[in-house]
C-alpha positions in Angstrom: 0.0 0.0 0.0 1.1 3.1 -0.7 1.6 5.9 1.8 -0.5 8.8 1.8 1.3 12.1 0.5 1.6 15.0 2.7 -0.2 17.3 0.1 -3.1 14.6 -0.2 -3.2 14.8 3.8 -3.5 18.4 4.1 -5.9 18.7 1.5 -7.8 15.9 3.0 -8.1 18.2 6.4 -8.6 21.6 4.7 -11.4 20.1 2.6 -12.7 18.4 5.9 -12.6 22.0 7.7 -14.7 23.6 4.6 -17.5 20.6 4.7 -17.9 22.1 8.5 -17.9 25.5 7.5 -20.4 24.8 5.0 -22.9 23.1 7.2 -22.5 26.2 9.7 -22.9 28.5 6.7 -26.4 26.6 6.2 -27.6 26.3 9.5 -27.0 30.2 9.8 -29.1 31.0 6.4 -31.9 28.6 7.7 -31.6 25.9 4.8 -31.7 28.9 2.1 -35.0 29.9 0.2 -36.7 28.7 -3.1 -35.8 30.8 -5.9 -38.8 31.5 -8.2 -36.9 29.6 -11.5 -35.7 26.8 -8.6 -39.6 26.5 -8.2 -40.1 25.6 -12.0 -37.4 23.1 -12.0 -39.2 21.1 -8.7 -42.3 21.0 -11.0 -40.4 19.9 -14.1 -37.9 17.3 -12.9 -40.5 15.6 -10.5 -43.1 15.2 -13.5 -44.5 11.8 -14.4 -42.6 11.6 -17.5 -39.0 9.4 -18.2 -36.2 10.6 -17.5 -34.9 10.9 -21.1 -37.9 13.5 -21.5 -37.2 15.5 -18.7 -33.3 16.2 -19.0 -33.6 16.7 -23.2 -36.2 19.5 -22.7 -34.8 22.5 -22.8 -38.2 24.3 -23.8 -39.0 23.5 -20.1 -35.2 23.5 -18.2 -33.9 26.5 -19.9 -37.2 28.6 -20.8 -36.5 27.3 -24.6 -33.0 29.2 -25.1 -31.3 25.6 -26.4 -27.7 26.2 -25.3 -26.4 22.5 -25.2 -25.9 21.8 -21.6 -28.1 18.7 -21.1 -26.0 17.3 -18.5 -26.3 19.3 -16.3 -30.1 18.9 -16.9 -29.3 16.1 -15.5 -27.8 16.6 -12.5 -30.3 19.6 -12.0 -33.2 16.0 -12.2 -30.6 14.4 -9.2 -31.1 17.8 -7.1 -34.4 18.5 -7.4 -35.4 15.0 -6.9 -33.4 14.6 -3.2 -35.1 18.4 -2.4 -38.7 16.7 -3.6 -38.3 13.7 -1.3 -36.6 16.3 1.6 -40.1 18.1 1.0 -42.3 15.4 1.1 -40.9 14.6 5.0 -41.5 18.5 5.8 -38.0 19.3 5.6 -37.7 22.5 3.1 -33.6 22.4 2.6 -33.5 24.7 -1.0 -29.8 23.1 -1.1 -28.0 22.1 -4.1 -26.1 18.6 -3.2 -25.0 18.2 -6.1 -23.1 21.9 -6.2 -22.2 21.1 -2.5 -20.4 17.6 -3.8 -18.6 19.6 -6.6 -17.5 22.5 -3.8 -15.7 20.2 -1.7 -14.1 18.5 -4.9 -12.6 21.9 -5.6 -11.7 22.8 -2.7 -10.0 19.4 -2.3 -8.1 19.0 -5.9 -6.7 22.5 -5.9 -5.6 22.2 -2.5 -3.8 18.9 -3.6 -2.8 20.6 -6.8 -1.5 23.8 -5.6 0.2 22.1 -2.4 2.2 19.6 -4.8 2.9 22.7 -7.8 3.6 25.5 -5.5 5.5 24.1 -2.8 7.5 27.0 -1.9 3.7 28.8 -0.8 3.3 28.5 3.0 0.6 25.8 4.1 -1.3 28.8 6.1 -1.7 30.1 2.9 -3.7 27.2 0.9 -5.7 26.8 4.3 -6.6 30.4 4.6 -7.1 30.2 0.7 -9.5 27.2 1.2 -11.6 28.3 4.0 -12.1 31.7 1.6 -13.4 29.4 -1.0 -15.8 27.9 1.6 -17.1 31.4 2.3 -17.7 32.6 -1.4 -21.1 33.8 -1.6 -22.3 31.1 -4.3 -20.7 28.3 -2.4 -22.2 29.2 1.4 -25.5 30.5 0.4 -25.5 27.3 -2.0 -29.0 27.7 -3.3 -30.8 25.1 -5.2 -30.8 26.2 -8.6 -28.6 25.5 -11.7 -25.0 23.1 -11.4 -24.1 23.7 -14.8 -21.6 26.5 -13.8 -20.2 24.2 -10.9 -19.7 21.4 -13.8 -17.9 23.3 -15.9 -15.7 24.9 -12.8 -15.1 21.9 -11.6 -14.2 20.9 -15.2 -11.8 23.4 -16.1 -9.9 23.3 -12.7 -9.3 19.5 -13.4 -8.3 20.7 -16.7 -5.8 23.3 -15.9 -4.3 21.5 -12.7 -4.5 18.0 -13.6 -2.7 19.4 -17.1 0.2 21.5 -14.9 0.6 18.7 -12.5 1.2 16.1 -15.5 4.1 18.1 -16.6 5.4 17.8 -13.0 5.0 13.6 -13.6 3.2 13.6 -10.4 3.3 10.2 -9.0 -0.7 10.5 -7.6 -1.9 11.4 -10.9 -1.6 8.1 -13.0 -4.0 7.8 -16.3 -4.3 11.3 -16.7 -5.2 11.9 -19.9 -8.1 9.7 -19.7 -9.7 11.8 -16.7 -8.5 15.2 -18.5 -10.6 14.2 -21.6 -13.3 13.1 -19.4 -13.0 16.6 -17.8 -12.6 18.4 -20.9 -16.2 16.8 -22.1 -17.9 16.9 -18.9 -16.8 21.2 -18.9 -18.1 21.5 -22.6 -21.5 19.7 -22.1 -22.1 21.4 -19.0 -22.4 25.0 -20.3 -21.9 27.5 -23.1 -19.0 28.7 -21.1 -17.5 25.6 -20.6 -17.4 24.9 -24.6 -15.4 29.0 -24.7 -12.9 28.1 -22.1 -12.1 24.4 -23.1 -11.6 26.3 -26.8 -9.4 28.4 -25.3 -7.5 26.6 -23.6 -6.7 23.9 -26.4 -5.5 26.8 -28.5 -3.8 28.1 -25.9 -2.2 24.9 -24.9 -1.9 24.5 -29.1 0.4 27.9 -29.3 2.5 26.5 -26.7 3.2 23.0 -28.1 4.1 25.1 -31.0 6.3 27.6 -29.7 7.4 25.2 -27.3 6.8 21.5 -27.4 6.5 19.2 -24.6 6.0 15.7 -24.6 3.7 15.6 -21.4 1.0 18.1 -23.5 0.9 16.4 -26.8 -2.2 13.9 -25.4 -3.8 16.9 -23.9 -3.9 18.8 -26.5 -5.3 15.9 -28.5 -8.1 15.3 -26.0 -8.9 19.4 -25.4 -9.8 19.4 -29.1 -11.6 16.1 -29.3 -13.9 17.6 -26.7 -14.1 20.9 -29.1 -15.5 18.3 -31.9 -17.5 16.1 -29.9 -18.8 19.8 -28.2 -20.0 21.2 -31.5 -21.4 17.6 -32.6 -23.2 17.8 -29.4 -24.9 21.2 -30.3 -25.8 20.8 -33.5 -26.6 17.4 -34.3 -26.6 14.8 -31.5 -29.0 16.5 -28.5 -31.1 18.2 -31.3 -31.9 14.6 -32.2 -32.5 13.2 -29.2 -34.8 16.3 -28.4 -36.9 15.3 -31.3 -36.4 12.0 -30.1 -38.0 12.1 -26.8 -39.7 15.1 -27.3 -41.2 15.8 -30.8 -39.6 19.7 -31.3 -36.4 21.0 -32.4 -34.6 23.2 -30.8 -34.4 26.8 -31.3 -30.9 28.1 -31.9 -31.5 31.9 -32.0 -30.0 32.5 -29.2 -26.8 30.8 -29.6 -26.9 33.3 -32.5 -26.8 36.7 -30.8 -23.4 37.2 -30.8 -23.7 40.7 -32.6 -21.2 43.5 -30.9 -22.9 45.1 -28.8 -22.0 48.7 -27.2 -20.1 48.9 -23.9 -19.7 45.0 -24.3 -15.8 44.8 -23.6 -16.0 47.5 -20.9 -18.6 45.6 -19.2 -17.1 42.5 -19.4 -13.6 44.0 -17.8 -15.8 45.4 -14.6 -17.5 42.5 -14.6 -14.0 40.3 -14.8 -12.0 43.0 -11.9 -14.6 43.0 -9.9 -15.6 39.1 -8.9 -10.9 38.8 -9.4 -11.2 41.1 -6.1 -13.9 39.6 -4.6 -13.1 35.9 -4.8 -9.5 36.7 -3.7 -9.6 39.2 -1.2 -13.6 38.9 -0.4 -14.3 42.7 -1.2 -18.5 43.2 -1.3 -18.4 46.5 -3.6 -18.2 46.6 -7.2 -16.3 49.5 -7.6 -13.6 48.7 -4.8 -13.3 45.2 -5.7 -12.4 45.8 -9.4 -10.1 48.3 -8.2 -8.3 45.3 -5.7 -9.2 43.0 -8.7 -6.9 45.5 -11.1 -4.4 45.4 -8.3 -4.3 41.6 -8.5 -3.7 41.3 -12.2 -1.2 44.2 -12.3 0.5 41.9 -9.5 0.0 38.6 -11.7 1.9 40.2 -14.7 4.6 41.8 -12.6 5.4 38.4 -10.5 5.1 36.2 -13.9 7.3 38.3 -16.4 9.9 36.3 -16.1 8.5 32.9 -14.8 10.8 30.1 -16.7 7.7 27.7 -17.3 4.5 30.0 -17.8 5.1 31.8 -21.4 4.7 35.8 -20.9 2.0 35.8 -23.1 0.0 32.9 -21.7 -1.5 34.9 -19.4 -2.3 38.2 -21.3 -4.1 35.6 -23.6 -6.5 34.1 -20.6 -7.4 37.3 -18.9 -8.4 38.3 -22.6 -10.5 34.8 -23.1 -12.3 35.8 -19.7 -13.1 39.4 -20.1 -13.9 38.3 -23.8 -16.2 35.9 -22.3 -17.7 37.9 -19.5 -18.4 40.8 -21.9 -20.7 38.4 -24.2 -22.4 37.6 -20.7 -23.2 41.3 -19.7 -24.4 42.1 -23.5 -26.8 39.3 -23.2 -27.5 39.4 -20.1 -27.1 42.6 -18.1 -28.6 41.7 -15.2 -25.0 40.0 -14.6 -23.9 43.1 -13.5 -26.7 44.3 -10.8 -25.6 44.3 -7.6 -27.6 41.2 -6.3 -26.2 38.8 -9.0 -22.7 40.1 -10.1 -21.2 37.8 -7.1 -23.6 35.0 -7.9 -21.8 31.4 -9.8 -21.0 33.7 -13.3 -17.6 34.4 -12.7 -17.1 30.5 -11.4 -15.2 28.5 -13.9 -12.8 31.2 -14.7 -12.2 32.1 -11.3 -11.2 28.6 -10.7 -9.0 28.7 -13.6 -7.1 32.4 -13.3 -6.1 30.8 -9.7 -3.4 28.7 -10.9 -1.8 32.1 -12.5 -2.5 33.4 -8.6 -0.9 30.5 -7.1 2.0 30.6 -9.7 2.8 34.3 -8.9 2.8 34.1 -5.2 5.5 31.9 -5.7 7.5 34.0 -7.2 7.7 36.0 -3.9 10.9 36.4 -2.6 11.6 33.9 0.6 11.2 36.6 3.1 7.9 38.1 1.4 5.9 34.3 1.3 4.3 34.8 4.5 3.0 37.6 3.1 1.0 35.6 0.6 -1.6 35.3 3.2 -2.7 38.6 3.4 -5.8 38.4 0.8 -6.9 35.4 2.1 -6.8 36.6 5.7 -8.9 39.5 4.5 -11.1 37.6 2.6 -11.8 35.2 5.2 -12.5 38.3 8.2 -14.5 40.3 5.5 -17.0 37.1 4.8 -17.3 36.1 8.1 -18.1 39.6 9.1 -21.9 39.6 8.3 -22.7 36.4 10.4 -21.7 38.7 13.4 -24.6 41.1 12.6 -27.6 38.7 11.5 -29.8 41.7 10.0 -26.5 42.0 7.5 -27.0 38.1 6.8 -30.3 37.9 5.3 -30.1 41.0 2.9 -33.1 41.0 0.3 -33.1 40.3 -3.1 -34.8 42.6 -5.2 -35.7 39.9 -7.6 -36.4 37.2 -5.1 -38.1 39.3 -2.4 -41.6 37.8 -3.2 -40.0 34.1 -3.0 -37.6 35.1 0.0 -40.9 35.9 2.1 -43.0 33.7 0.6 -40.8 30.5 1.9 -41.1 31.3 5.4 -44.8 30.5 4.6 -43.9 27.5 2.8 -42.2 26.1 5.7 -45.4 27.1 7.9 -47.5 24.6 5.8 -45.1 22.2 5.7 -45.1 22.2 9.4 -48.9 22.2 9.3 -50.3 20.0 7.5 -54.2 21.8 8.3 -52.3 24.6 7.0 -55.1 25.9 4.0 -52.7 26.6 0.6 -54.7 28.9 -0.5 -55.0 31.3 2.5 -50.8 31.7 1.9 -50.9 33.7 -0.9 -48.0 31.9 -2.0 -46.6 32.6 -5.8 -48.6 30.4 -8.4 -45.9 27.8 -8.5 -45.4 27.4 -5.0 -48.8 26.9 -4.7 -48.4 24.3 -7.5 -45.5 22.7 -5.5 -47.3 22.5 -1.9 -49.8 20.7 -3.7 -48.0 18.2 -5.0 -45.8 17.8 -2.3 -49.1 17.1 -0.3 -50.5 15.1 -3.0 -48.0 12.1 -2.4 
């Protein structure tokens, strides 16, 4: 038997400390709320129909904007089908356990990943790094809703580590290409932004073998661009089919098609890109202050990795430009993404994971007697998230689009508690109503 690394140890623990922090993050928010879309999907993925129906359905699960990301249909069915059966005991947990799976998977590879790549960073720093992570907004108030950006984060980190720590011939990473490919297709079917960043990083990774080949990327590169293929197979011909398969329509690909310019795009999607940097590092709640830490950080990235021997010097001009690229076609299709009650949701998620191996890289480069140092974000993160949970009224701020839903769940509960409780009395939201019905019709 082999014995257990030090790195696979620590991340073991760390990983072990955010599960706790999560279930106190929970018990403080009072098993979070049911958001009005969440709702919908309850209704959907608990119909009387076969599962092949309900997960190729997007007419249904994505308000008919067809954007390829079936699987995660699928694990949306898992989710809303261990909340259902939570509901039908009385117990209203609006959790994602699914997302909360894929959190602690994170938080455990790039803890192993980062401890084994950057092993010149203090240890204090990857904990105080971790229990950060634990504390980001979309991961503590973990909401049931939508897991296809938690796929593809969870995708892409496995990508972009797992793909680092085979150059390093890491003796805990045997058969890698097959899981790389594996993440590669699971990061591309999850979401439209999966498909971008698994695009750009086979071309990035493509430059590189050119300008620079090695052996250890050769396979990678081949499996990054089989996903590509399979990816745009997937779009246009194989879930079409199966949609008219199980469900007699095809798809609508108009909005797959609005990628006009629009105005203010690029300028949005930089904000957009600054502002969640400085908030997932350093934990800042403000727009405006966070892209201004966010700024900070990158001018920090490019200063610290100018003259790293193993990252290229463009490499990582080229993925801060694939992310704002990418968050500015969010924002001009979807402004919302920038209001102050959604900017810090799961959006910025599978390139936050990714630009952290360029944070992790950089801090290395410290000089010895700065490393400690490398803490400091972290530190600050950690304080400035735990800071509301010492003022409850600053917990449970209100969501301008979820207010109805926020105060109608508190009734929910009520009736769930009682089961006299008269529906209609609640003036609960239409599909609540439709829920608590068929939660009591069972």
């Amino acid at each position: 038997m082999k014995p257990v690394s030090p790195a696979f140890r620590e991340a073991f623990v760390v990983t072990g400390f955010a599960a706790v922090i999560l279930a106190l993050a929970t018990a403080c928010h009072g098993g979070g709320y049911l958001h009005w879309e969440s709702s919908a999907f309850l209704l959907n993925y608990t119909a009387d129909r076969p599962l092949a129906e309900l997960v190729f359905d997007p007419a249904r699960n994505d308000w008919g904007l067809y954007q390829c990301r079936e699987l995660s249909y699928f694990f949306d069915w898992i989710d809303a089908r261990i909340v259902f059966a939570l509901l039908r005991r009385g117990i209203a947990l609006f959790l994602s356990p699914v997302c909360l799976v894929l959190m602690l998977g994170m938080i455990f590879f790039q803890q192993y990943a980062g401890r084994r790549l950057f092993p010149r960073l203090p240890g204090l720093f990857f904990t105080l790094h971790g229990a950060a992570l634990a504390l980001l907004p979309c991961f503590c108030e973990n909401i049931f809703f939508r897991s296809s950006k938690f796929l593809a984060a969870a995708g892409l980190l496995l990508l972009v580590f797992g793909t680092a720590l085979r150059r390093l011939r890491d003796p805990g990473w045997a058969g890698s290409v097959p899981v790389l490919c594996a993440a590669a297709v699971v990061t591309v079917l999850a979401d439209r932004q999966g498909m971008f960043f698994v695009t750009a990083f086979t071309g990035l990774l493509a430059v590189m073998q050119f300008l620079r080949p090695c052996r250890a990327f050769s396979a990678v590169l081949a499996a990054g661009a089989a996903a590509v293929v399979f990816g745009v197979a997937a779009d246009l011909v194989i879930a079409p089919r199966l949609i008219e398969l199980f469900n007699g329509y095809t798809p609508d690909f108009a909005y797959q098609g609005t990628w006009q310019a629009q105005k203010g795009a690029a300028a949005a999607g930089l904000k957009f890109a600054l502002a969640n940097t400085g908030q997932m590092l350093a934990g800042i709640p403000s727009v405006t202050p966070a892209a201004a830490v966010g700024a900070a950080v990158w001018l920090g990235l490019f200063f610290l990795l100018r003259r790293d021997r193993h990252i290229p010097p463009w490499l990582l001009p080229g993925s801060i430009a694939a992310v704002v690229l990418c968050c500015g076609v969010m924002a001009a299709r979807h402004p919302a993404i920038l209001s102050w009650d959604i900017v810090f949701s799961s959006y910025f998620l599978p390139s936050g994971m990714a630009l952290s191996f360029f944070w992790f890289a950089a801090l290395e480069r410290l000089p010895a007697g700065r490393l400690p140092f490398a803490a400091l974000l972290p530190a600050l993160a950690v304080c400035l998230r735990l800071a509301p949970y010492l003022q409850p009224e600053r917990l449970f701020h209100e969501d301008k689009y979820q207010k109805i839903y926020q105060e109608a769940t508190v009734k929910l509960r009520q009736a769930l508690a009682d089961p006299a409780c008269d529906e209609r009395r609640l003036c609960l939201p239409y599909r609540m109503e439709l829920l608590l019905r068929k939660v009591r019709s069972r």
